[in-house]
N, C-alpha and C positions, 0 to 999 in steps of 0.2 A: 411167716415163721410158724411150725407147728410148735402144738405144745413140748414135745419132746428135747425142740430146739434149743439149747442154753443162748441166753437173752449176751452175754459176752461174745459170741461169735457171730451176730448179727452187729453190733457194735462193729466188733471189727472187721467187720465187710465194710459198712459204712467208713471209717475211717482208715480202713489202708487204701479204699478208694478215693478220699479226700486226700490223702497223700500224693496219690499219684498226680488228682488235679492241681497241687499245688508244685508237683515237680514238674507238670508240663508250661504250667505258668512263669515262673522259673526262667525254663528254657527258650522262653518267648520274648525275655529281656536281657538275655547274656550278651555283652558284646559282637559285634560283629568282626570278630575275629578268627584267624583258622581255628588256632588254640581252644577258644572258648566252645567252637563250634564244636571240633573233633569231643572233648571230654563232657562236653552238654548232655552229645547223642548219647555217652557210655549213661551217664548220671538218667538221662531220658528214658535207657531202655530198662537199667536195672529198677531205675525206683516206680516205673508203671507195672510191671511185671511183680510188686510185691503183691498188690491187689489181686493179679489173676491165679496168680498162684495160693491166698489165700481161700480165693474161690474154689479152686480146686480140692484145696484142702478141708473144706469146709465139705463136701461131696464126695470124701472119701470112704470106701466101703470097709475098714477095717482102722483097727487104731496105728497099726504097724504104716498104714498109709497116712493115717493123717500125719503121722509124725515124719513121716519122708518129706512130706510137700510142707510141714511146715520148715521142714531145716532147708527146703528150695527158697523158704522166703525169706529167714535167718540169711544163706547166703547172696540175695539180691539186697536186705539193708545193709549188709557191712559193703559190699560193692559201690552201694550208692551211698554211704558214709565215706567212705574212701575217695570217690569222684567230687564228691561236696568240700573233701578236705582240701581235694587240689586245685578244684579249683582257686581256693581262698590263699592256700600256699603259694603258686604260681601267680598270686596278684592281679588274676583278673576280675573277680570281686571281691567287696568289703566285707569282712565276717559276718556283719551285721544282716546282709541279703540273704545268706544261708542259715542263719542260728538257728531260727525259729525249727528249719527242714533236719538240721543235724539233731536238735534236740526230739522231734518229732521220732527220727530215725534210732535214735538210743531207746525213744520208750519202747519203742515197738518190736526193737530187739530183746529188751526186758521182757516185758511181757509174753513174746511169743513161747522164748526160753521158757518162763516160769511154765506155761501150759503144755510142751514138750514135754517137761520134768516130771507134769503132775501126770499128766497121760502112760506114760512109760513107766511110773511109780503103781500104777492101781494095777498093771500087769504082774507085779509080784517082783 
C-alpha cells in the first residue's frame, strides 16, 4: 500500500477476497444434485467476481470509474444475494449454511453503497 492509499480499500481487497474463498468453499459442499449444481455455478461466478471487480476498481484512473466498477460489484452482491436466497428457498440447504455468506453479502452491499455516495458527493 502506498501512502496515499486509504487503509479501507485495502481492507476491502482483503475481504471481498475472503468472500469469494468462502463462496467457493460453499460450492464444494452443495449437494450433489443438478439443481444445487446449476445455481452453485450462478452463486460461484457472481460472488468470486465481487473481489475482481473490486480489484479493478481499486486501479481505476478516475472517480467516474471507480464508481462504475464499484456499481459492477454492487451488481455481482445482489446476484449472489439472490442465488444464496434460492438456494435456501428451493430447499436445498439449511439457512443456517448461507447466513453467515448472505449477511457478509448485505455488509458489503452497505458499505460499497456508502463509498459510491461519498465518492460521487465530493464531485459537487
Amino acid at each position: 500500500m502506498n501512502q496515499t492509499e486509504p487503509a479501507e480499500r485495502v481492507d476491502l481487497r482483503v475481504r471481498t477476497k475472503q468472500f469469494a474463498v468462502r463462496i467457493i468453499r460453499m460450492y464444494g459442499v452443495l449437494p450433489k444434485q443438478a439443481e444445487a449444481d446449476v445455481i452453485g455455478r450462478q452463486v460461484l461466478r457472481s460472488g468470486t467476481s465481487v473481489g475482481a471487480n473490486f480489484r479493478e476498481a481499486h486501479r481505476a484512473r478516475s472517480d467516474a470509474e471507480f464508481v462504475s466498477k464499484l456499481g459492477d460489484c454492487l451488481k455481482e452482491l445482489e446476484e449472489t444475494s439472490y442465488w444464496l436466497e434460492l438456494l435456501v428457498d428451493a430447499g436445498l440447504v439449511p439457512p443456517a449454511r448461507v447466513a453467515a455468506l448472505r449477511e457478509e453479502c448485505e455488509q458489503l452491499i452497505a458499505i460499497l453503497t456508502t463509498i459510491s455516495k461519498k465518492v460521487k458527493a465530493r464531485k459537487g
